[in-house]
PDB file of N, CA, C, O and CB in Angstrom:
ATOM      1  N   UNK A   1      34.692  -3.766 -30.270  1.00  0.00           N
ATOM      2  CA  UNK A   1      34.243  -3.870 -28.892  1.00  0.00           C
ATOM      3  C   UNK A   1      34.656  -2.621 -28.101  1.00  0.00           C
ATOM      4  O   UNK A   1      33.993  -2.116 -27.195  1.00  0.00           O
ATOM      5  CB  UNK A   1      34.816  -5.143 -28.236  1.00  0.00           C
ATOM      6  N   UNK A   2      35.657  -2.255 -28.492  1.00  0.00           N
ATOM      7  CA  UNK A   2      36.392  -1.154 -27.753  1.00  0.00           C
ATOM      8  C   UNK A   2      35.594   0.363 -28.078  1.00  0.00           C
ATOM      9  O   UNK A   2      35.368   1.250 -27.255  1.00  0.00           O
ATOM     10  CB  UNK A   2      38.103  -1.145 -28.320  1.00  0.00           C
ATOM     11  N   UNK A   3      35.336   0.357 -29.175  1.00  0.00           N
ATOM     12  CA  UNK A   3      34.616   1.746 -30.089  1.00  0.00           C
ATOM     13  C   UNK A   3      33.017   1.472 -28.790  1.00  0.00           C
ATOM     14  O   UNK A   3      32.402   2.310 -28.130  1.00  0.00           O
ATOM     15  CB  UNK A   3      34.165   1.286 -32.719  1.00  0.00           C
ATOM     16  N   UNK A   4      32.861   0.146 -28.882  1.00  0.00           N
ATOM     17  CA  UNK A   4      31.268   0.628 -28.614  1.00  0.00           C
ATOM     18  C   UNK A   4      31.125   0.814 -27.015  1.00  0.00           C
ATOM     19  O   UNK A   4      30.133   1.358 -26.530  1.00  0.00           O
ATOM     20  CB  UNK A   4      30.019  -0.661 -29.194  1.00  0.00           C
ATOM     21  N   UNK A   5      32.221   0.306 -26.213  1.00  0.00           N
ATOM     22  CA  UNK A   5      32.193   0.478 -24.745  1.00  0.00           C
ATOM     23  C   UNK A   5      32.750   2.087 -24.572  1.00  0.00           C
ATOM     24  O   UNK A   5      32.882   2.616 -23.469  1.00  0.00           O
ATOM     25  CB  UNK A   5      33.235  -0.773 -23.923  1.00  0.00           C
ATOM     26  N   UNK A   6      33.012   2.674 -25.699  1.00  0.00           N
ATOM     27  CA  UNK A   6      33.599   4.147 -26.016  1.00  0.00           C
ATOM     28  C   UNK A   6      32.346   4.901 -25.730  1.00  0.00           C
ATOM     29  O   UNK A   6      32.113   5.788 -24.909  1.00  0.00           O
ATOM     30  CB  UNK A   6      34.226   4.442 -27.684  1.00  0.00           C
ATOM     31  N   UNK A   7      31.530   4.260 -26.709  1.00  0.00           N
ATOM     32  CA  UNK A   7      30.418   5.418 -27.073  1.00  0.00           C
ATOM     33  C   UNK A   7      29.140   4.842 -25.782  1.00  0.00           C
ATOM     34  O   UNK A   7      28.280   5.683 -25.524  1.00  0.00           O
ATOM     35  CB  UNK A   7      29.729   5.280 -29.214  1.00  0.00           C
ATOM     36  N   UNK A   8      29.066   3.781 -25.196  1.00  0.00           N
ATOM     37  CA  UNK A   8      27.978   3.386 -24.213  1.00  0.00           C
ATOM     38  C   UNK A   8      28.563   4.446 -22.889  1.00  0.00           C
ATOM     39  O   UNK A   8      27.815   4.849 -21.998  1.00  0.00           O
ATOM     40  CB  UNK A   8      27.956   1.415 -23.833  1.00  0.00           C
ATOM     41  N   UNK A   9      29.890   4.750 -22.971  1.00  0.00           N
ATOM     42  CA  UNK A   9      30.120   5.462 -21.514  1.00  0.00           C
ATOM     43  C   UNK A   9      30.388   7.192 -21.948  1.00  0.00           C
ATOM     44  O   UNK A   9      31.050   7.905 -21.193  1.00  0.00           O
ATOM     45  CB  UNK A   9      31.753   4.646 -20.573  1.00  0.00           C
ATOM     46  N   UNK A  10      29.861   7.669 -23.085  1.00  0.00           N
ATOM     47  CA  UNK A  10      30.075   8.879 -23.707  1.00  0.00           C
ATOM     48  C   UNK A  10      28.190   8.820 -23.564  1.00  0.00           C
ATOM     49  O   UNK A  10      27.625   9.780 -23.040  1.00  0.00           O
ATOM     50  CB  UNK A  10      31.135   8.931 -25.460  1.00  0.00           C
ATOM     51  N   UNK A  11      27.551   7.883 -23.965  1.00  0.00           N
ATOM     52  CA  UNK A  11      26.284   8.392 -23.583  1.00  0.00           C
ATOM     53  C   UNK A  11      25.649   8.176 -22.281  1.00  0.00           C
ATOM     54  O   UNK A  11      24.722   8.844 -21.823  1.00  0.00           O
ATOM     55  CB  UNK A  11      25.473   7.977 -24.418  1.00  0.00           C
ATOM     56  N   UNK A  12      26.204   7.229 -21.757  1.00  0.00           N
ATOM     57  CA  UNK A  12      26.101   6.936 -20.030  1.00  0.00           C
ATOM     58  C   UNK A  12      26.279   8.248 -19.073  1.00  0.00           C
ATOM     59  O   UNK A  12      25.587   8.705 -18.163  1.00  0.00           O
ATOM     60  CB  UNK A  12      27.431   5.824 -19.518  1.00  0.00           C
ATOM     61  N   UNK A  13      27.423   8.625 -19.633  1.00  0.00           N
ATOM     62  CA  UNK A  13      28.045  10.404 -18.466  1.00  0.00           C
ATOM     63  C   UNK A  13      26.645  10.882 -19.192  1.00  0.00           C
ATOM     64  O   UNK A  13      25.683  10.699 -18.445  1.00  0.00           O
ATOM     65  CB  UNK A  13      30.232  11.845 -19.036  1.00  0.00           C
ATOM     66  N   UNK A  14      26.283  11.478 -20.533  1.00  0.00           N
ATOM     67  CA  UNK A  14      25.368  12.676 -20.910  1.00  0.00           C
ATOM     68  C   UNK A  14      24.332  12.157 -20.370  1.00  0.00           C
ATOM     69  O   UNK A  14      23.651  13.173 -20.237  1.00  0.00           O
ATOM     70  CB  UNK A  14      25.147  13.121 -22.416  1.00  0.00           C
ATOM     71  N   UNK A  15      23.528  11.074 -19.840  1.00  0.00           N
ATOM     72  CA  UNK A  15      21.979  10.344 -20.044  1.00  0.00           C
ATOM     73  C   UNK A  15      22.598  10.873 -17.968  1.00  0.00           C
ATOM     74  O   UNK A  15      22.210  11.990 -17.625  1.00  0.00           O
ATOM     75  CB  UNK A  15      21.584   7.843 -21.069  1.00  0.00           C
ATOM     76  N   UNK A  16      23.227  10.268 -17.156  1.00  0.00           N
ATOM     77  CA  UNK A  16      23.411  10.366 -15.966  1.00  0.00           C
ATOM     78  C   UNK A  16      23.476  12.055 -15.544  1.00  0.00           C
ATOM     79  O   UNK A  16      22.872  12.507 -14.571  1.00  0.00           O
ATOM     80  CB  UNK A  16      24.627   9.508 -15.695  1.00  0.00           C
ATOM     81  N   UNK A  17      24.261  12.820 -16.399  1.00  0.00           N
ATOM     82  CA  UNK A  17      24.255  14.411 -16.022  1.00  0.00           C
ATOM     83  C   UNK A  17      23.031  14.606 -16.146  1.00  0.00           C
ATOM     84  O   UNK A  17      22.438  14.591 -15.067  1.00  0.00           O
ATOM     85  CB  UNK A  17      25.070  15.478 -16.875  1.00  0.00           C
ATOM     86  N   UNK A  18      22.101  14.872 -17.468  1.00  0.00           N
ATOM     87  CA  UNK A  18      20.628  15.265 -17.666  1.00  0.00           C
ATOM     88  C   UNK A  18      19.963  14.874 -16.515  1.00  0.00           C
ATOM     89  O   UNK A  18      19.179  15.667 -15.994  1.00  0.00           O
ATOM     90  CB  UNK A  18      19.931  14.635 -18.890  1.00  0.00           C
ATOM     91  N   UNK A  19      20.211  13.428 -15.879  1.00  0.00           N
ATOM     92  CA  UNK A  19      18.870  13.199 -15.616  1.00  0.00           C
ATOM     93  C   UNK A  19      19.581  14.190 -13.848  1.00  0.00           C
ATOM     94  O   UNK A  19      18.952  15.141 -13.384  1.00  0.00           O
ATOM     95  CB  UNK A  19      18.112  11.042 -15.744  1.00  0.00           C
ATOM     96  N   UNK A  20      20.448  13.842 -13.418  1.00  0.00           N
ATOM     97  CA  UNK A  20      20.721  14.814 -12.229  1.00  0.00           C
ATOM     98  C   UNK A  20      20.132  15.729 -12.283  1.00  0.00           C
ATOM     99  O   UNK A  20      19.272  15.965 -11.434  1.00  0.00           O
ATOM    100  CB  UNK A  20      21.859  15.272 -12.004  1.00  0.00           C
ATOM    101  N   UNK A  21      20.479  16.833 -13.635  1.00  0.00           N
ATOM    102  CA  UNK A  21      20.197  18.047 -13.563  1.00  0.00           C
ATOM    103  C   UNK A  21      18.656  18.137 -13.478  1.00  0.00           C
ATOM    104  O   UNK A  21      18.145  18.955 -12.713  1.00  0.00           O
ATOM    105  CB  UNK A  21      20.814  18.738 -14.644  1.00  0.00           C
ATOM    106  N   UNK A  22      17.830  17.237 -14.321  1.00  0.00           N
ATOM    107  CA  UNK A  22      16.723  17.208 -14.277  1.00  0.00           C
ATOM    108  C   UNK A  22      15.890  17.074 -13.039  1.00  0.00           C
ATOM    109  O   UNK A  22      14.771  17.573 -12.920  1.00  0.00           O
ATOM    110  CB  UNK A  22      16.563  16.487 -14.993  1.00  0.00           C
ATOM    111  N   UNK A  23      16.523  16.349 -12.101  1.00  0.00           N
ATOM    112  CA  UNK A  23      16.148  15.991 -10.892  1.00  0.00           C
ATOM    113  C   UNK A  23      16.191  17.424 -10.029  1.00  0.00           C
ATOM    114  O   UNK A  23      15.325  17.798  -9.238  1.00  0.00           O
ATOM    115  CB  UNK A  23      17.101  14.794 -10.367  1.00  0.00           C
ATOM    116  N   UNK A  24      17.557  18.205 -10.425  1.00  0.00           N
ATOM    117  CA  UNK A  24      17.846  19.415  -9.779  1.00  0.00           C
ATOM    118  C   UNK A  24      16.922  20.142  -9.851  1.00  0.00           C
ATOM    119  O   UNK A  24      16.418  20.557  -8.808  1.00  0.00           O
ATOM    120  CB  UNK A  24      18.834  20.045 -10.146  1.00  0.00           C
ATOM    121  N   UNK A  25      16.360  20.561 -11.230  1.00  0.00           N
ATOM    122  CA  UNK A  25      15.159  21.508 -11.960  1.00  0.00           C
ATOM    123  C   UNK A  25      13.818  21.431 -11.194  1.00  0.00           C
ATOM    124  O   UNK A  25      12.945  22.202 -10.798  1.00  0.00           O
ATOM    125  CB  UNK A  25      14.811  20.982 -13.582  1.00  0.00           C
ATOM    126  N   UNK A  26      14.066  20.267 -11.189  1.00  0.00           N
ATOM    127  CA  UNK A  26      12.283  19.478 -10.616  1.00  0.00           C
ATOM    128  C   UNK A  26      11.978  19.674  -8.955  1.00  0.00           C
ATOM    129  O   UNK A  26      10.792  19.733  -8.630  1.00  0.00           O
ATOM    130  CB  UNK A  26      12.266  17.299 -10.846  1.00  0.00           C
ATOM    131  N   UNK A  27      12.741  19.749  -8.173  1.00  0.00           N
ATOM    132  CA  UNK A  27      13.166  19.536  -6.711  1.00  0.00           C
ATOM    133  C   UNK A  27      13.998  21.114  -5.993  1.00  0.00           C
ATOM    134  O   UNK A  27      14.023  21.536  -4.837  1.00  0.00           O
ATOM    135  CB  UNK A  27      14.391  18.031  -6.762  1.00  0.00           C
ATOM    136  N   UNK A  28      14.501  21.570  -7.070  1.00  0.00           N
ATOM    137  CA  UNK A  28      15.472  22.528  -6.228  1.00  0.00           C
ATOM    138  C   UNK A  28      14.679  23.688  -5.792  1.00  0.00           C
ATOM    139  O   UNK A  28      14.237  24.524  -6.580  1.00  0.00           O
ATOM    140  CB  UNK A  28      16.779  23.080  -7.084  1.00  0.00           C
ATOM    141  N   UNK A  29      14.522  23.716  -4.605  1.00  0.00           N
ATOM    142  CA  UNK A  29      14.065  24.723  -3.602  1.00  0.00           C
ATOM    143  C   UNK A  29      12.823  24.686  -3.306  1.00  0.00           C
ATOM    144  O   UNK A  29      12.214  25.632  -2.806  1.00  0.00           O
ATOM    145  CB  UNK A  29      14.282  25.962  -3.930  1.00  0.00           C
ATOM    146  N   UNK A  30      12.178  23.223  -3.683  1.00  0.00           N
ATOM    147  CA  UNK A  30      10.835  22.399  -2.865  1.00  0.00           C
ATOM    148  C   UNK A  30      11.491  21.974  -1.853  1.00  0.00           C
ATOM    149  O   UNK A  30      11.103  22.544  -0.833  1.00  0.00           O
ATOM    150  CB  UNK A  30      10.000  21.057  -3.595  1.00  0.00           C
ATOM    151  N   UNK A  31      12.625  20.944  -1.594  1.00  0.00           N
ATOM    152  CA  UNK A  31      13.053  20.332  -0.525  1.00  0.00           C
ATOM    153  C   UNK A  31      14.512  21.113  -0.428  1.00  0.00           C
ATOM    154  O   UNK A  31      15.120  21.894  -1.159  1.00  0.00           O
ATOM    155  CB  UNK A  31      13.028  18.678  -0.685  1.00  0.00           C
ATOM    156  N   UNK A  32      14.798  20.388   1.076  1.00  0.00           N
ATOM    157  CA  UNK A  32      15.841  21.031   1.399  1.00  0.00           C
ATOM    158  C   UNK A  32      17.395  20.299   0.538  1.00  0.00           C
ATOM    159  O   UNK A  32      17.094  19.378  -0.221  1.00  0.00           O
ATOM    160  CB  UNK A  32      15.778  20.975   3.074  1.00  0.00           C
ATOM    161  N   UNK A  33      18.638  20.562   0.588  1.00  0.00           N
ATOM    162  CA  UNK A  33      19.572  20.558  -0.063  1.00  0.00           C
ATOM    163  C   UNK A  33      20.254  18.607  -0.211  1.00  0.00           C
ATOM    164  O   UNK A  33      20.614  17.794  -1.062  1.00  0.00           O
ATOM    165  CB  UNK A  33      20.474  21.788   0.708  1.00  0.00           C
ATOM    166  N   UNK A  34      20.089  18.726   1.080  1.00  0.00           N
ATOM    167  CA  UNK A  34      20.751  17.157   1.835  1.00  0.00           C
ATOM    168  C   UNK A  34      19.569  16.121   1.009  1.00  0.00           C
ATOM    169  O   UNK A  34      20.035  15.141   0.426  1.00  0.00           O
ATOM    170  CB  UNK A  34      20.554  17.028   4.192  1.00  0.00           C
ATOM    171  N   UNK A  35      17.919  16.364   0.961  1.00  0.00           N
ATOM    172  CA  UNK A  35      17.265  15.560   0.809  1.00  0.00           C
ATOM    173  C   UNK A  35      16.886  15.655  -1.145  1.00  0.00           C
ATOM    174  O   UNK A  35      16.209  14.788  -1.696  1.00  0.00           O
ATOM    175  CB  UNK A  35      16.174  15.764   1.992  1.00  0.00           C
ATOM    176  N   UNK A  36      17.504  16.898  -1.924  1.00  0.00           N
ATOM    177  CA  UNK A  36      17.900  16.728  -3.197  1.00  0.00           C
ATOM    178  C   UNK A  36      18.788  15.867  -3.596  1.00  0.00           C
ATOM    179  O   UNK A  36      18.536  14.954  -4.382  1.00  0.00           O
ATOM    180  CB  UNK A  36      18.244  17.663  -3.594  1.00  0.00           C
ATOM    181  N   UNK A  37      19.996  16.109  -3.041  1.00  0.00           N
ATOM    182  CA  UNK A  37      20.888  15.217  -3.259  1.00  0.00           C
ATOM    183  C   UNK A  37      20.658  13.612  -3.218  1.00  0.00           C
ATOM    184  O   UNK A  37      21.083  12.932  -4.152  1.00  0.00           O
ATOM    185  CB  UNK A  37      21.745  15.570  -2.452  1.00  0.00           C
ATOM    186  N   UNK A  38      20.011  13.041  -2.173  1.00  0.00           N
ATOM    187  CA  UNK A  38      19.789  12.144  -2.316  1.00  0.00           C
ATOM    188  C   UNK A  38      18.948  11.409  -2.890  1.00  0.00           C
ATOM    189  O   UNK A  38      19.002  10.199  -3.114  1.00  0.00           O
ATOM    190  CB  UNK A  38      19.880  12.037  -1.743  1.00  0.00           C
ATOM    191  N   UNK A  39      17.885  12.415  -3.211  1.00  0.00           N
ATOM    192  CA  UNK A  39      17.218  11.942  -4.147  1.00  0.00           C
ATOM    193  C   UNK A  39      18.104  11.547  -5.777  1.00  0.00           C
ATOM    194  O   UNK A  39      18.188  10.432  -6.292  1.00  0.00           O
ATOM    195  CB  UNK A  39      16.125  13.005  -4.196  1.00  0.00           C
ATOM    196  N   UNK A  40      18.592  12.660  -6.225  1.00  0.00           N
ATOM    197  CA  UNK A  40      19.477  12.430  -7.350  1.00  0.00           C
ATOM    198  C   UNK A  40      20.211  11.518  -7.017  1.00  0.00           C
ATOM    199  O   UNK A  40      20.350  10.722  -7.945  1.00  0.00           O
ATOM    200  CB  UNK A  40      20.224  13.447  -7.797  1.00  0.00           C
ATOM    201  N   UNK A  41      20.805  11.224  -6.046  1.00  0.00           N
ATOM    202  CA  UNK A  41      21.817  10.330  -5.861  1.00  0.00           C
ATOM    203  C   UNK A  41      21.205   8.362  -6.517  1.00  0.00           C
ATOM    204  O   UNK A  41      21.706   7.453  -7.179  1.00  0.00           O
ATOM    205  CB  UNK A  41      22.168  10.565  -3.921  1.00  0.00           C
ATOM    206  N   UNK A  42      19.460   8.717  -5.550  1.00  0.00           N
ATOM    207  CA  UNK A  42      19.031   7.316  -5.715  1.00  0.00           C
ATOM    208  C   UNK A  42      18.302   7.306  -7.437  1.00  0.00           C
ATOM    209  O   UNK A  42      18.199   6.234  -8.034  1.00  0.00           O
ATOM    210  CB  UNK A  42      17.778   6.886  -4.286  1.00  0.00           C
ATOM    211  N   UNK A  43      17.933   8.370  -7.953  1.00  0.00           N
ATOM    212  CA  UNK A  43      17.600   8.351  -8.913  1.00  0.00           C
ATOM    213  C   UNK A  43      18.528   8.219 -10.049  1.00  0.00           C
ATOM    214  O   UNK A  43      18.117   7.464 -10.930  1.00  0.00           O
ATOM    215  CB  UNK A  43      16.970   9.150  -8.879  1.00  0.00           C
ATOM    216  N   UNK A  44      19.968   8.903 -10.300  1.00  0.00           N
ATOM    217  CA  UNK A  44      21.223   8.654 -11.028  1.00  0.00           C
ATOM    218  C   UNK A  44      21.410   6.760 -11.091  1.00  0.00           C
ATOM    219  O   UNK A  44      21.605   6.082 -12.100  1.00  0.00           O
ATOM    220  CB  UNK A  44      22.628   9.570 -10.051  1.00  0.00           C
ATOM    221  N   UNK A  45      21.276   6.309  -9.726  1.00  0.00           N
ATOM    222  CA  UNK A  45      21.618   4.974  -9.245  1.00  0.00           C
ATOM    223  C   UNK A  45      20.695   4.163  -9.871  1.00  0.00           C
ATOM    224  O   UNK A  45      21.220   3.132 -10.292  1.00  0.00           O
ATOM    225  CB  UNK A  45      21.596   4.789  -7.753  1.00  0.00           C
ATOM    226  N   UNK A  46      19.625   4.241 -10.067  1.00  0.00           N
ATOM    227  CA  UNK A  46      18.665   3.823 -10.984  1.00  0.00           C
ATOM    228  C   UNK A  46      18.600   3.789 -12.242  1.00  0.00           C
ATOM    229  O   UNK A  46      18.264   2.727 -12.767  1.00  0.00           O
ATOM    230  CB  UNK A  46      17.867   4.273 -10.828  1.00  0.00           C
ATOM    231  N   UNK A  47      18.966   5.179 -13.227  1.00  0.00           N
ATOM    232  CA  UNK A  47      19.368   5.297 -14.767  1.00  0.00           C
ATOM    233  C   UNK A  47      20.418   4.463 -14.378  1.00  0.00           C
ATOM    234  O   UNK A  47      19.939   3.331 -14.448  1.00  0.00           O
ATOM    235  CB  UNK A  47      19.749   6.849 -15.584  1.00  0.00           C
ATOM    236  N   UNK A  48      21.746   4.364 -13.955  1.00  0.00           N
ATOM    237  CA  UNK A  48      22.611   3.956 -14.206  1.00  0.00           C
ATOM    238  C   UNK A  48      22.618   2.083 -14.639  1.00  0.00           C
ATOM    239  O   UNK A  48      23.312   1.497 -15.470  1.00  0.00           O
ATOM    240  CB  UNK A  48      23.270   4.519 -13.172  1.00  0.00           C
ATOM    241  N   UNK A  49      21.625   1.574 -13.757  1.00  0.00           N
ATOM    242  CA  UNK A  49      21.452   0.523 -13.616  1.00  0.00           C
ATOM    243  C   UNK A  49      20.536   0.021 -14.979  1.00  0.00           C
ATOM    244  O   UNK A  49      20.674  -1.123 -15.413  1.00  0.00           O
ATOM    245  CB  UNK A  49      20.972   0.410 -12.288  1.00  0.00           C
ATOM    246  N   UNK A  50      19.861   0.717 -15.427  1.00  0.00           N
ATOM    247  CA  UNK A  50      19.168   0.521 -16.493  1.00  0.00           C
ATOM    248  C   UNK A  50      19.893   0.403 -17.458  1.00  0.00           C
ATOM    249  O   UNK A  50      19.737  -0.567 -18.201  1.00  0.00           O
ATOM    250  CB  UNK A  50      18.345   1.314 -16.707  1.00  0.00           C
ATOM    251  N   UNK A  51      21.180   1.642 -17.784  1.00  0.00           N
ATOM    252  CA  UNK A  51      21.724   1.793 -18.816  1.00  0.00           C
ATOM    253  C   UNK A  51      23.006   0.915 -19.234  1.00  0.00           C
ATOM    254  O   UNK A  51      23.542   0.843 -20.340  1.00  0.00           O
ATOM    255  CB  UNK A  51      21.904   2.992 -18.784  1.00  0.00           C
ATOM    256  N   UNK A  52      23.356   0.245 -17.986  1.00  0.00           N
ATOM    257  CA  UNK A  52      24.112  -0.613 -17.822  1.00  0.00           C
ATOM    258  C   UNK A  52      23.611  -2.269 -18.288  1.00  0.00           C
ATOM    259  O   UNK A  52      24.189  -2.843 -19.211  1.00  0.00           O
ATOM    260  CB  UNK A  52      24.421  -0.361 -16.499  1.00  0.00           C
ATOM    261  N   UNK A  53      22.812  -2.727 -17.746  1.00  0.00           N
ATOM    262  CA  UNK A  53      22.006  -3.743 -18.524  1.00  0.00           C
ATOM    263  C   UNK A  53      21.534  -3.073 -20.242  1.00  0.00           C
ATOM    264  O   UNK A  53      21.548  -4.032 -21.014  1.00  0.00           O
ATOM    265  CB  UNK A  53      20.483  -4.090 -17.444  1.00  0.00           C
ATOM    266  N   UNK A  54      21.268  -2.177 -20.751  1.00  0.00           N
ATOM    267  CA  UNK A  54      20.580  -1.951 -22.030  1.00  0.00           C
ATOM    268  C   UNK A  54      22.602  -2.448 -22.533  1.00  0.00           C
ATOM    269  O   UNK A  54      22.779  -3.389 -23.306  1.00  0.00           O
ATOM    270  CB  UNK A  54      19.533   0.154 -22.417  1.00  0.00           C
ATOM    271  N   UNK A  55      23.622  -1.795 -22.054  1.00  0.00           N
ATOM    272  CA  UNK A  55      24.906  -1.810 -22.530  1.00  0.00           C
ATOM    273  C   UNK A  55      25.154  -3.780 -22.838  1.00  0.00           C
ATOM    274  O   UNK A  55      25.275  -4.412 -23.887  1.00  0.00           O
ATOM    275  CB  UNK A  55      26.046  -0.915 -21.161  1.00  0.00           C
ATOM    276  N   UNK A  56      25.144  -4.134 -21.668  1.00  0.00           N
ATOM    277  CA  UNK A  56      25.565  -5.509 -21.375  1.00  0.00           C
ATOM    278  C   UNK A  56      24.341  -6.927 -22.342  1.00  0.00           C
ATOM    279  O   UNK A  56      24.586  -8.115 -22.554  1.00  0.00           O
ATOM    280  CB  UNK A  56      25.448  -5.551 -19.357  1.00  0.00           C
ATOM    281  N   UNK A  57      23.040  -6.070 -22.719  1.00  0.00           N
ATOM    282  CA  UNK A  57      22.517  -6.931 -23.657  1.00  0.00           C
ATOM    283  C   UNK A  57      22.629  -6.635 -25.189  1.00  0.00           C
ATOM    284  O   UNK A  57      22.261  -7.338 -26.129  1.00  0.00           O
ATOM    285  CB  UNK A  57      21.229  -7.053 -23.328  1.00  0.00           C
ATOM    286  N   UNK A  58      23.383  -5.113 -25.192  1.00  0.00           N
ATOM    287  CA  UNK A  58      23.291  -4.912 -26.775  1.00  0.00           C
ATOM    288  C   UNK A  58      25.064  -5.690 -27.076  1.00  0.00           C
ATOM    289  O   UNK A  58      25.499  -6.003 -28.184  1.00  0.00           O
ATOM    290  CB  UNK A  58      23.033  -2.725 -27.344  1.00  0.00           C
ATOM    291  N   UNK A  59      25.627  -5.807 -26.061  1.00  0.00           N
ATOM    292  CA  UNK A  59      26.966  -6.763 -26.309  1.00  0.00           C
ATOM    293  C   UNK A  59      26.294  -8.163 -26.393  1.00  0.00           C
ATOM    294  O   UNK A  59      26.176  -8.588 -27.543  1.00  0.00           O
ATOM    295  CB  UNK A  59      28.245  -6.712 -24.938  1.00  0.00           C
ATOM    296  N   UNK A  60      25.865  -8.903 -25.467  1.00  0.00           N
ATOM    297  CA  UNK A  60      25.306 -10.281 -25.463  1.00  0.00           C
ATOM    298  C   UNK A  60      24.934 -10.706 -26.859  1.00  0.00           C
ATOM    299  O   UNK A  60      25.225 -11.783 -27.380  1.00  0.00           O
ATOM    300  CB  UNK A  60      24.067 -10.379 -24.545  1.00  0.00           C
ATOM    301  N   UNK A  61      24.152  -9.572 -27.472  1.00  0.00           N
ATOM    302  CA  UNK A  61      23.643  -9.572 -28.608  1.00  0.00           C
ATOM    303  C   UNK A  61      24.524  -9.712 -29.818  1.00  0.00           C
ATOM    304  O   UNK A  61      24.378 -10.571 -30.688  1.00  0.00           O
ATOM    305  CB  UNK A  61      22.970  -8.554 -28.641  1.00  0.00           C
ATOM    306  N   UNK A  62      25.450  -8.786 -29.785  1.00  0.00           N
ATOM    307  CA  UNK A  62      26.055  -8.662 -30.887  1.00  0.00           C
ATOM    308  C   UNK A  62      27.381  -9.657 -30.954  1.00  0.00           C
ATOM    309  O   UNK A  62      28.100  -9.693 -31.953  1.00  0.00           O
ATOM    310  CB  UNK A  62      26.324  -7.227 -31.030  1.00  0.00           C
ATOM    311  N   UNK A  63      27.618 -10.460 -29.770  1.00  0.00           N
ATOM    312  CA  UNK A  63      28.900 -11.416 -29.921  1.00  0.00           C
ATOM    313  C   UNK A  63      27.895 -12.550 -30.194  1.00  0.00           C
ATOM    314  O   UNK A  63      28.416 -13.612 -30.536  1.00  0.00           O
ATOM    315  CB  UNK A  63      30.118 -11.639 -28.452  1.00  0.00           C
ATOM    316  N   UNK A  64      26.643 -12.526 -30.114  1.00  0.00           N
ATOM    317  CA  UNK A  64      25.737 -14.041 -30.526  1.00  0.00           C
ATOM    318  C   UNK A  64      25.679 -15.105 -29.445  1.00  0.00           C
ATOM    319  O   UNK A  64      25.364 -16.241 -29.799  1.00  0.00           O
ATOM    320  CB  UNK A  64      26.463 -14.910 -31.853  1.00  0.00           C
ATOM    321  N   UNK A  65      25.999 -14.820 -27.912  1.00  0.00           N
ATOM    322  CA  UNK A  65      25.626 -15.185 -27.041  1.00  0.00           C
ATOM    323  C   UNK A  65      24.167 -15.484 -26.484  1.00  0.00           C
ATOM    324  O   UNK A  65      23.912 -16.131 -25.468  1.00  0.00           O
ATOM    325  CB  UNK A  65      26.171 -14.610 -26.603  1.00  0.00           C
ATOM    326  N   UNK A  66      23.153 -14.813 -27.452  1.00  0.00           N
ATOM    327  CA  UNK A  66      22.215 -14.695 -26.798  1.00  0.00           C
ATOM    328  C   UNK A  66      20.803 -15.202 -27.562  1.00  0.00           C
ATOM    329  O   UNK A  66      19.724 -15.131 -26.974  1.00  0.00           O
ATOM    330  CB  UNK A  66      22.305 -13.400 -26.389  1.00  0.00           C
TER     331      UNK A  66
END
C-alpha cells in the first residue's frame, strides 16, 4: 500500500508539473501574467482531481472493496 501511494504521488507531481508547464507554453504571452496563472491554477486543480479519483479507485480495486 505504501509502495503504491509512493509511486501515485511520484506520478501525480510529474502529470501536475507537465500539464502547468503545458498550460505555460500554450498561453504565455497571449494573456497577461495574473490571468495565466490562474488559468494553470484552475486547470492543475482539475488534473489533480482526476488523478486523485483514478488513485482512490485503483486502491478500491485492489483491496476488493469494489
Amino acid at each position: 500500500m505504501i509502495v503504491e501511494i509512493l509511486i501515485f504521488l511520484i506520478a501525480g507531481v510529474g502529470a501536475l508539473f507537465i500539464t502547468g508547464f503545458s498550460v505555460h507554453m500554450l498561453t504565455g504571452g497571449l494573456i497577461s501574467q495574473e490571468l495565466e496563472n490562474q488559468v494553470i491554477f484552475i486547470v492543475c486543480s482539475i488534473v489533480f482531481c482526476i488523478i486523485a479519483y483514478m488513485a482512490w479507485d485503483v486502491i478500491q480495486r485492489r483491496t476488493g472493496k469494489k
